[in-house]
N, C-alpha and C positions, 0 to 999 in steps of 0.2 A: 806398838810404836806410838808414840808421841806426837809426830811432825813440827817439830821443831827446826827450825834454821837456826844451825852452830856453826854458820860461816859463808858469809860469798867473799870469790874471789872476781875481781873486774880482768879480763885478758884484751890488752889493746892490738894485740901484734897477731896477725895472717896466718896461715899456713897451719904446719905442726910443731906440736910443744909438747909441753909436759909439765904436771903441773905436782910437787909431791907433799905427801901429806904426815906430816907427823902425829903421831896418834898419841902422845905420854900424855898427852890431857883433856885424851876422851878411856870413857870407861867401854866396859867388855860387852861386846854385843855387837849388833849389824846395823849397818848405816847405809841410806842413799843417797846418791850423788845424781844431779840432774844438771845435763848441760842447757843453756838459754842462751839463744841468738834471738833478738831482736823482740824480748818478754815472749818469744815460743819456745816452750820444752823441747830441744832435738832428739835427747837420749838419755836416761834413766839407767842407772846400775846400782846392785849392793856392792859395799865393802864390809869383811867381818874384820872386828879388833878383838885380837885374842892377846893374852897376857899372862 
């Protein structure tokens, strides 16, 4: 892994959502997503993009 940031999204709005991610212009492999309230990491997950 690299650690690279390929993208933040700003979320102004409460409650629950959903947030989706298009993948045609990232390449084949596994990615982490980290969520950040307030510059603290809440929750960490992989995503894989297969092709």
């Amino acid at each position: 892994m690299q650690g690279r940031i390929i993208k933040t999204v700003d979320i102004n709005q409460t409650g629950h959502g959903q947030l989706k991610v298009y993948a045609a212009h990232l390449i084949q492999g596994i990615y982490q997503y980290s969520i950040v309230v307030d510059r603290k990491v809440i929750d960490t997950k992989k995503m894989l993009v297969e092709k």
